[in-house]
C-alpha positions in Angstrom: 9.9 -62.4 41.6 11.1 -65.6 43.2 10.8 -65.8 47.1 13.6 -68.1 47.7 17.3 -67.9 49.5 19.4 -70.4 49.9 21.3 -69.3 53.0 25.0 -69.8 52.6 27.1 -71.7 55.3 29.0 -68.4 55.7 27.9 -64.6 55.1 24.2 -65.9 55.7 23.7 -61.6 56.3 25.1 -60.9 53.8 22.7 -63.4 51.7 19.3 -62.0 53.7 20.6 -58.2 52.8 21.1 -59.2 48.8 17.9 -60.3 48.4 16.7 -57.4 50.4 18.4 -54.9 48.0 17.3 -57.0 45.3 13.7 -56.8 45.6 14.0 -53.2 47.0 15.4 -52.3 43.3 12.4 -54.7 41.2 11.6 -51.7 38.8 7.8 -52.8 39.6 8.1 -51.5 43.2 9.4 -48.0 42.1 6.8 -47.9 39.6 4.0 -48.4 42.1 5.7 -45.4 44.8 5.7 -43.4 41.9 2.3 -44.0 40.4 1.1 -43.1 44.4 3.4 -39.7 44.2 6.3 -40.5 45.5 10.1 -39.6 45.2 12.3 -42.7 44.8 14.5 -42.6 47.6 18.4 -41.9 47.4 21.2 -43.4 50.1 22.2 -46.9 52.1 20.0 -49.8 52.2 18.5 -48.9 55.5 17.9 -45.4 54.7 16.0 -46.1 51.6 14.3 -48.7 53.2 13.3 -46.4 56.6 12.3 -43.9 54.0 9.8 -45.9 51.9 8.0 -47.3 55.1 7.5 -43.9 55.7 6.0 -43.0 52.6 3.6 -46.2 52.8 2.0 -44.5 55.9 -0.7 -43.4 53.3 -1.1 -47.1 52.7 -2.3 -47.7 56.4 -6.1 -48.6 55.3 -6.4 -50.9 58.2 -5.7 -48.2 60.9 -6.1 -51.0 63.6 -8.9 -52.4 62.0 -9.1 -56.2 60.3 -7.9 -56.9 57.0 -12.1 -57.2 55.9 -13.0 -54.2 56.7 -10.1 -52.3 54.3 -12.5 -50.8 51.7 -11.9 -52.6 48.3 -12.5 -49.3 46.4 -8.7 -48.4 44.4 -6.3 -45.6 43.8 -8.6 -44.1 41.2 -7.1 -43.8 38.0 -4.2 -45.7 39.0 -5.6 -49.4 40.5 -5.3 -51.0 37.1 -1.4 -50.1 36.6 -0.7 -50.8 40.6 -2.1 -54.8 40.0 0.1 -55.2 37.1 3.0 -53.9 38.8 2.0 -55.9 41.6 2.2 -59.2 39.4 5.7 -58.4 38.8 6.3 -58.5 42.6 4.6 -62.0 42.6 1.7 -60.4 44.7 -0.8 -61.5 42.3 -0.1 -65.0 40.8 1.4 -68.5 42.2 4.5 -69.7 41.3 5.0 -73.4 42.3 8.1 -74.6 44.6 11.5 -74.8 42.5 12.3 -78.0 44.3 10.5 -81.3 44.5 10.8 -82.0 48.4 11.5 -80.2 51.8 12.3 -81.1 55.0 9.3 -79.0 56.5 6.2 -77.2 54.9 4.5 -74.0 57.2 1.7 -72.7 56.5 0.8 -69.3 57.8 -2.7 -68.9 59.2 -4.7 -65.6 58.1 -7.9 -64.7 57.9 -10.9 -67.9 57.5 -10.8 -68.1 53.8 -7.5 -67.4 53.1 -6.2 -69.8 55.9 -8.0 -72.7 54.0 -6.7 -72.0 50.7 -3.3 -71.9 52.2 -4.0 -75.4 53.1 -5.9 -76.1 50.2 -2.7 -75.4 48.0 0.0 -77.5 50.0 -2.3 -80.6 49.7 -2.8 -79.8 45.9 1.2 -79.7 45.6 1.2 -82.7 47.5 -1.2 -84.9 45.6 1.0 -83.3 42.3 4.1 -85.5 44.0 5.3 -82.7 46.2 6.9 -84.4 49.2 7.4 -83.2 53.1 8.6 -85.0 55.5 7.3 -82.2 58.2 4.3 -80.4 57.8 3.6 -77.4 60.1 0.2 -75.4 60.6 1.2 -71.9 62.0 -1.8 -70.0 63.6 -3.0 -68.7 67.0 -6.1 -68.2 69.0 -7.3 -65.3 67.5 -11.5 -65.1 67.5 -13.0 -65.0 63.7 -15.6 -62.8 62.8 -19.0 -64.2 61.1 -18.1 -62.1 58.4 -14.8 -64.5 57.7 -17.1 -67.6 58.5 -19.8 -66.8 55.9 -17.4 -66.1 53.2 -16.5 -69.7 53.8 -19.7 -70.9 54.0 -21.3 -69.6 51.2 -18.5 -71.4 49.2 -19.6 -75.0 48.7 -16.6 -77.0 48.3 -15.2 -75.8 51.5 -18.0 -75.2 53.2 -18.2 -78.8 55.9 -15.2 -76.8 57.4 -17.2 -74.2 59.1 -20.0 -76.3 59.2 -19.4 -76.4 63.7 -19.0 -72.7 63.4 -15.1 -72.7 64.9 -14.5 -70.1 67.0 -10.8 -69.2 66.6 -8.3 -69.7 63.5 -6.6 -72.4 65.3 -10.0 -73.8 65.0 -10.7 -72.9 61.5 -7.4 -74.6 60.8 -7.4 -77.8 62.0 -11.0 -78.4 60.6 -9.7 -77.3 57.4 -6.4 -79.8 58.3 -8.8 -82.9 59.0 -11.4 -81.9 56.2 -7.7 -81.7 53.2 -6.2 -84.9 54.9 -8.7 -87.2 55.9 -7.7 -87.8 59.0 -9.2 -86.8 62.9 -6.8 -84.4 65.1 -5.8 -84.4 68.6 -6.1 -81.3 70.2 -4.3 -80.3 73.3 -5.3 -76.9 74.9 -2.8 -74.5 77.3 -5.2 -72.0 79.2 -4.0 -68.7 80.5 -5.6 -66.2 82.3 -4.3 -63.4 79.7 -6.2 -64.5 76.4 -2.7 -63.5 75.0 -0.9 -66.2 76.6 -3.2 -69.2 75.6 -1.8 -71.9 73.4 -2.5 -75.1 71.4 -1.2 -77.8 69.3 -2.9 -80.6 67.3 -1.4 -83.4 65.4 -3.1 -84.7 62.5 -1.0 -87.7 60.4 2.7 -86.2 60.1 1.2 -82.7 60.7 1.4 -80.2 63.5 -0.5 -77.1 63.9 1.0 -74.9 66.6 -1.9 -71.8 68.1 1.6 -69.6 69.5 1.3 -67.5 72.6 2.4 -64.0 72.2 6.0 -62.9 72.5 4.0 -59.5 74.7 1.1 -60.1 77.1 0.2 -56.9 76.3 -1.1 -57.8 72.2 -2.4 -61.1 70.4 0.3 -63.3 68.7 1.9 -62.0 65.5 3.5 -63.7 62.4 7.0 -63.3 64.0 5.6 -65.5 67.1 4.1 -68.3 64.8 7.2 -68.7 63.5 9.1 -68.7 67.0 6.6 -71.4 67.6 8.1 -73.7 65.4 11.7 -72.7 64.6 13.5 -75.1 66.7 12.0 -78.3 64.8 14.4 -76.7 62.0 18.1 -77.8 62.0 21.1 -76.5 60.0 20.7 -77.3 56.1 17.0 -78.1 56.5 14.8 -76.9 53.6 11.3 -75.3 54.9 8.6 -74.1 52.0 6.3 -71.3 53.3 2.6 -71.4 51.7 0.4 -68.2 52.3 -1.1 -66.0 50.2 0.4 -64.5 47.0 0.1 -61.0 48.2 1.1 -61.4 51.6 4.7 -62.9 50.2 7.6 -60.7 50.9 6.6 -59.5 54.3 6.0 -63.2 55.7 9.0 -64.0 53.9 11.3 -61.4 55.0 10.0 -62.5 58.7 10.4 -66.0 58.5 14.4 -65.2 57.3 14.5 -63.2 60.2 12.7 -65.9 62.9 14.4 -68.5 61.3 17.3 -67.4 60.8 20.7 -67.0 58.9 23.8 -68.0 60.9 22.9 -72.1 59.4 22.7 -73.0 56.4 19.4 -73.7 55.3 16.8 -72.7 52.0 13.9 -71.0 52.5 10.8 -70.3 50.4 7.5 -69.0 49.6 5.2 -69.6 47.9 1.0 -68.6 47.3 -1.8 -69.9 46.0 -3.7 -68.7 43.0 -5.2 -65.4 43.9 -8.1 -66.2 41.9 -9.6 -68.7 44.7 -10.4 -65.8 46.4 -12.6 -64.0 43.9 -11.7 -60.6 44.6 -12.0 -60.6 48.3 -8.4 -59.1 49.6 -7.0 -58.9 46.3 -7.4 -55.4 44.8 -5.8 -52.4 44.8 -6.2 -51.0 48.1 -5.3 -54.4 49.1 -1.5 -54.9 47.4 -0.9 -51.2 48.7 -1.4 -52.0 52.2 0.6 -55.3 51.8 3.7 -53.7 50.2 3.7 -50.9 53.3 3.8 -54.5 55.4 6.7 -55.8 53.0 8.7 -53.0 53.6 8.1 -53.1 57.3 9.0 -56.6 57.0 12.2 -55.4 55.2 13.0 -53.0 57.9 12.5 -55.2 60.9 14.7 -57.9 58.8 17.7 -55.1 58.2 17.7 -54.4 61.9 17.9 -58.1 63.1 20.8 -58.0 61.0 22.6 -55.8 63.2 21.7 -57.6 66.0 
């Protein structure tokens, strides 16, 4: 599975909700509701769509909680079959970009190690010849555990990064910015007296990494804010590649069409690193379970902009 649209100069809806319907109906994706128990859904987009969500509630291993703390124990019987199903969806191995160049590269910040790989992967693409004219670091101020730092740290290529002990993502990030391209940053720093509302930018070389403020004072910044962050650097028939992680794809994907948007033409992307970087931490079972419930929220946030 592909995460790529080329939004049309007309019926850009119409695009967003194809490829919608089109990964709704990847064969892989019913096979993985049914290995869990469940009854493919019958009716309009929307309604299949509402109904699956609903479905994934047993998929809620987070409850609240951080993505580390999700136990990596799997479906028994069934965690084997859900990974190669998974692999179908593209949750599980890294495709590289279709084109050579964009007009802007974003990459989605996450948890510590994940964040750095995400990094780690653009500026592999970019020593293969990959060229950007705009690179974009997407994160916010969110605190990091130790638990994220020390799985950095006991890794030794990457482990100068955390060597200062950052204290936020944003932090995390623009070490791992300066520590990929060689050069220092310049950090500017927007206090708030509601955490929630703090920002801050760096620019390192010809990139930008943008901490957002949240969209509600009353929650930390989400994906949908990093992206609002950054969308109005993006004009009509730009091209903007997305690099995350391979099994976060469709949900950041279905929210970045839906942040930045379909009434221009434009193409967006994603794309993840190799899954195996992360040795097993985030990648199992329990893992690409919660991840498809968060696709298919994606999906349904996505459908409902559309109505907009």
């Amino acid at each position: 599975m592909v995460y790529r649209l080329e939004v049309p100069k007309s019926a850009g809806a119409a695009a967003v909700r194809e490829f919608i319907e089109s990964w709704l109906e990847q064969p892989a994706l019913r096979h993985i509701v049914e290995l869990e128990g469940g009854a493919w859904p019958q009716g309009s987009l929307e309604k299949r769509v509402a109904a699956l969500h609903d479905f994934s509630d047993r998929w809620d291993f987070r409850g609240g909680s951080e993505r580390l703390e999700i136990s990596s124990a799997g479906p028994d019987g069934s965690a084997e079959s859900i990974l190669s199903e998974a692999e179908k969806l593209g949750l599980t191995l890294a495709t590289p970009p279709s084109r050579s160049s964009y007009d802007h590269a974003l990459v989605l910040g996450g948890t510590a190690l994940a964040s750095i790989y995400r990094l780690r992967r653009l500026y592999e693409l970019l020593d293969e010849g990959l060229q950007v004219e705009h690179i974009a670091i997407l994160t916010a101020l969110r605190e990091v555990g130790e638990a994220e730092l020390e799985l950095v740290a006991g890794r030794e290529d990457i482990a100068p990064i955390v060597v200062d002990r950052p204290r936020t993502e944003f932090e995390v990030m623009v070490a791992a910015l300066e520590f990929f391209s060689g050069e220092e940053a310049r950090i500017e720093w927007e206090a708030h007296e509601n955490p929630h509302l703090e920002s801050a930018k760096a620019r390192c070389g010809n990139a930008l990494a943008l901490a957002a403020p949240s969209a509600d004072p009353h929650r930390r910044a989400n994906t949908r804010d990093n992206y609002d962050a950054y969308s109005r650097f993006i004009g009509p028939e730009d091209s903007v590649l997305i690099v995350t992680s391979s099994i976060y794809l469709p949900y950041q994907f279905f929210i970045g069409l839906q942040a930045l948007g379909w009434n221009e033409p434009r193409t967006i992307e994603a794309v993840g690193f190799p899954p195996e970087w992360m040795e097993g931490v985030l990648t199992g079972a329990t893992n690409v379970l919660q991840e498809v419930r968060s696709a298919l929220f994606g999906a349904e946030m996505t459908l409902r902009g559309l109505e907009d």
